[in-house]
N, C-alpha and C positions, 0 to 999 in steps of 0.2 A: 798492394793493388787496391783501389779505389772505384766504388761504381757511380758512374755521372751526375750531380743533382743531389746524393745522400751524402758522399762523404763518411763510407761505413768501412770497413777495411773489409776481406774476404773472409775473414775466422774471424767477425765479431760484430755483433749489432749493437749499437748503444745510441739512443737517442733521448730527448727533451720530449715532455710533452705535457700542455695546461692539462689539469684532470678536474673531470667534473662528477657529480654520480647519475646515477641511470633515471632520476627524476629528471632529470634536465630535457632528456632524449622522449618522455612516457613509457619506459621499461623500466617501471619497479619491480615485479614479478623478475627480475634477473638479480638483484638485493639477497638472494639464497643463496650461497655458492662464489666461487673467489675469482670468476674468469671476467678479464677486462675487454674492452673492445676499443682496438686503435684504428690507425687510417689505412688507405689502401696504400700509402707509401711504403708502409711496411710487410706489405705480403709481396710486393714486389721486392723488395729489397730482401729478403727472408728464402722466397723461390730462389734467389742466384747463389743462396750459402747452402753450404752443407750442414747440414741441422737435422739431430735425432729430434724424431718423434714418439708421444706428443710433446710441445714445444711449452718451457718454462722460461720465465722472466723473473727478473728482480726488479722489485721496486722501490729506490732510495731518495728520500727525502734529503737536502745536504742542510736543512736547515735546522730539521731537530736532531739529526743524523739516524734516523730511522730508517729499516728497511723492512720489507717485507717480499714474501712471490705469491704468483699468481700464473692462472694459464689465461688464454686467449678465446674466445669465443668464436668474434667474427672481425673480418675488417671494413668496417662501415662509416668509421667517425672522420668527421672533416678535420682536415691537414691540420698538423701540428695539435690535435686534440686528443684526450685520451677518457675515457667511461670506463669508472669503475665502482664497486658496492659501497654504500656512505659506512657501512661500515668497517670498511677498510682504509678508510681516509680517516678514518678517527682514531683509528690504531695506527697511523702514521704522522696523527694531529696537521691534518693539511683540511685547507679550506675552500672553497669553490674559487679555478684556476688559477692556483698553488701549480708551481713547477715540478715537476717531476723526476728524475730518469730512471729509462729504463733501458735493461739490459739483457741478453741471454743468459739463461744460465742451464746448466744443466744436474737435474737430482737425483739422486739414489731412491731406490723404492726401501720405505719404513716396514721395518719389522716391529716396532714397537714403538708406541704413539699414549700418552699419557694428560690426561685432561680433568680440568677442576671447572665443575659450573658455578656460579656467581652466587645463585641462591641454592636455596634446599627444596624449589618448587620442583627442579628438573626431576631429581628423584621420586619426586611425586606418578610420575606416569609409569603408568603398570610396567611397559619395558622398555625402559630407557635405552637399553644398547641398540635395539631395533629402529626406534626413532633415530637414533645419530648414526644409523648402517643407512638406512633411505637419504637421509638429509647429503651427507658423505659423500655420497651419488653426482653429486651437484659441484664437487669441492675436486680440484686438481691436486693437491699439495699441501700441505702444511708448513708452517714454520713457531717456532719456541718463541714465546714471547706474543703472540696473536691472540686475538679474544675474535674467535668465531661466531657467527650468529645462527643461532636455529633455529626455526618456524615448528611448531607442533599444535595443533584445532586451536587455530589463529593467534596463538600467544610465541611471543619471542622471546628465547634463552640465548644468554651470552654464557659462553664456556671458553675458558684459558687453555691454552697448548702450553706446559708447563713441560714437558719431557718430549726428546723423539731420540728415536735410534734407527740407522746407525750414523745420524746424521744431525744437527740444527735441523735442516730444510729436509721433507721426505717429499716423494711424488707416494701419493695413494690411487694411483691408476692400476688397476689389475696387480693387484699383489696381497698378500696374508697379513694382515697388518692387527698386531696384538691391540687394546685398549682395556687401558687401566682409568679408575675415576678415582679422584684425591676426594676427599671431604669437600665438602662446597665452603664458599667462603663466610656466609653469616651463621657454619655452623658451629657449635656451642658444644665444648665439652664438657659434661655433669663434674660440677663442682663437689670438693670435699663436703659441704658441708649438707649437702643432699645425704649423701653416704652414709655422715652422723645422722642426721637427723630418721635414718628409716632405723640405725641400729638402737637410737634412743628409744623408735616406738619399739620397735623387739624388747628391748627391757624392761617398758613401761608393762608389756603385754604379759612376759613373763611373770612379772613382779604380782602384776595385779589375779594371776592363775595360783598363786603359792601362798595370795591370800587368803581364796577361795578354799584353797585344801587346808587353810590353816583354821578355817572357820568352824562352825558346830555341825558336824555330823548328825546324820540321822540314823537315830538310836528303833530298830524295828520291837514293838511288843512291849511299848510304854506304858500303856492307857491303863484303867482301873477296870478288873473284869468285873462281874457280874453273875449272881447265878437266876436261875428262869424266875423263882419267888422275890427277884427285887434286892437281895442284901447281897452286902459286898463280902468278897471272898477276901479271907483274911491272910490270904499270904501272896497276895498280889504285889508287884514288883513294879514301883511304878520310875518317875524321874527324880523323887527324892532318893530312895535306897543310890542312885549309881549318883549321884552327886555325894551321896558320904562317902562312898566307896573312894573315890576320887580323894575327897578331903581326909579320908584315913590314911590314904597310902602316903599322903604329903609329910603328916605328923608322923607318921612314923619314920620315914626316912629323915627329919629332922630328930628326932629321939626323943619325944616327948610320949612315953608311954600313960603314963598317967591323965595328961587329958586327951588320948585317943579315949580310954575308960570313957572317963567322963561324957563325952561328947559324942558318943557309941551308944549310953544310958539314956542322954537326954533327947535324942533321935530315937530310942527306940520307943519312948512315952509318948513323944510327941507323935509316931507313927500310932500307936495303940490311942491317945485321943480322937486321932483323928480318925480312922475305922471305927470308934464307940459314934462320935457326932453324926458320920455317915450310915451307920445304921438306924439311929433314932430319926433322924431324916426320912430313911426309906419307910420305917414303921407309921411315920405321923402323913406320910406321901399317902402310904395304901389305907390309913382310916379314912383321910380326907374322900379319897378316888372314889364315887359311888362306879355302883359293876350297871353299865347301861342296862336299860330294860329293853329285852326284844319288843319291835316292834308289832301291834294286834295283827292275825291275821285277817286278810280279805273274807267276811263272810256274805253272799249274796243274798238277794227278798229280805235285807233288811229294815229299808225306807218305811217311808208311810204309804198306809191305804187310800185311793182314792178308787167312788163309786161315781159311774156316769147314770144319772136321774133321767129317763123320759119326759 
């Protein structure tokens, strides 16, 4: 059965239609969201079929063999014309009135819907899922293989529909619809050689800590004491004794007992000169030191006399 003028059969709507985008008409504000607007021949033709609502279309390019869907908005466009989002004519590579057709179709509701955004800006906004749940609002359907557009404080994100279930084409009208985000596409996985290079600095950092500890300690209670009258105390312990002490244990673990003697003798002379110099030193210090003289005290009425004359 056939209805007069369309040529549509009664279980099927499939027509031709030039498409243009919503700049053509001054509704770019309709550019968010995937609903087209056709002629009124087809709300008449539409009214006499049996058709669930709300009402889904396919849209097939035969020339790149592209398809995409879409829902409907309004029927407003002049005959044989069709208005739909430019970016939906780009994802079906068709160009200002490109032929079109389109069809009924009818979708399942998605339980699981799976999207990659183009850059790593999207990520950027504090909550993406919330953004693309409002935007979504706008969107009848999906289908695998589409690069959607989204609007967020006036900047626009392209996002790939890469996965849907249970289906290619899903309707997202009133139903629970999961969302998964893939890596974005300029995003960059940390190279090996990042890896090495922070294990190198851990080595560099370790290496350079095990020098530190391998360095000269601080030895407490080196210095040369002193007693209150000036002369040095003669069995003071100063950095030479623990530097022989060192040099002794060496020689002996090589076995050279003989000049540990020796070299034990000549350390202990050269200790004993040097406490005689540093006494003579302090002796010829406290001749030189005069003992200050307290200074006179304040005595008063000691100036001069002076008499005032009549």
């Amino acid at each position: 059965m056939f209805f007069g003028g369309y040529g549509f059969p009664a279980t099927l709507f499939e027509q031709s239609y030039q498409c243009y985008p919503f700049s053509f008409i001054d509704k770019a504000h309709l550019e968010i969201g995937d609903k087209v607007i056709l002629p009124d021949s087809a709300l008449k033709c539409l009214a006499l079929l049996q058709v669930d609502y709300p009402m889904f279309f396919e849209i097939y390019n035969a020339t790149t063999e592209r398809k995409s869907h879409c829902g409907v908005l309004e029927f407003t466009a002049e005959e044989g014309m069709l208005y739909m989002p430019y970016w939906m004519m780009q994802n079906m590579l068709l160009q200002e009135g490109d032929t079109v057709s389109v069809k009924m179709a009818t979708l399942p509701k998605g339980t699981y819907v799976k999207l990659q955004p183009h850059t790593k800006d999207f990520l950027d906004i504090s909550d993406p899922k919330a953004v693309l749940e409002k935007v979504l609002r706008n969107f009848s359907c999906l289908t695998v293989g589409d690069s959607i557009m989204v609007s967020h404080n006036e900047k626009y994100y392209y996002i790939d529909v890469i996965e849907a279930k249970p289906s290619s084409a899903i309707s997202i009208i009133e139903t629970d619809c999961e969302v998964d985000f893939a890596p974005p596409l300029d995003w960059k996985q940390p190279t090996k050689g990042s890896t090495t290079s922070s294990a190198d600095l851990s080595t560099t950092i370790i290496s350079q800590e095990a020098k530190d500890e391998a360095g000269p300690k601080f030895i407490p209670f080196t210095g040369v004491g002193r007693r209150v009258d000036g002369k040095t105390v003669q069995n003071s312990a100063g950095p030479v004794s623990a530097s022989r002490s060192t040099k002794s244990t060496f020689q002996t673990t090589s076995g050279n007992s003989s000049g540990l003697r020796s070299m034990s003798s000549a350390a202990a002379k050269r200790t004993s000169d040097s406490n005689d110099a540093q006494e003579k030193a302090s002796a010829m210090n406290l001749g030189r030191d005069e003992v200050p003289k307290e200074p006179s005290k304040f005595q008063p009425f000691t100036g001069k006399r002076y008499v005032l004359k009549g």
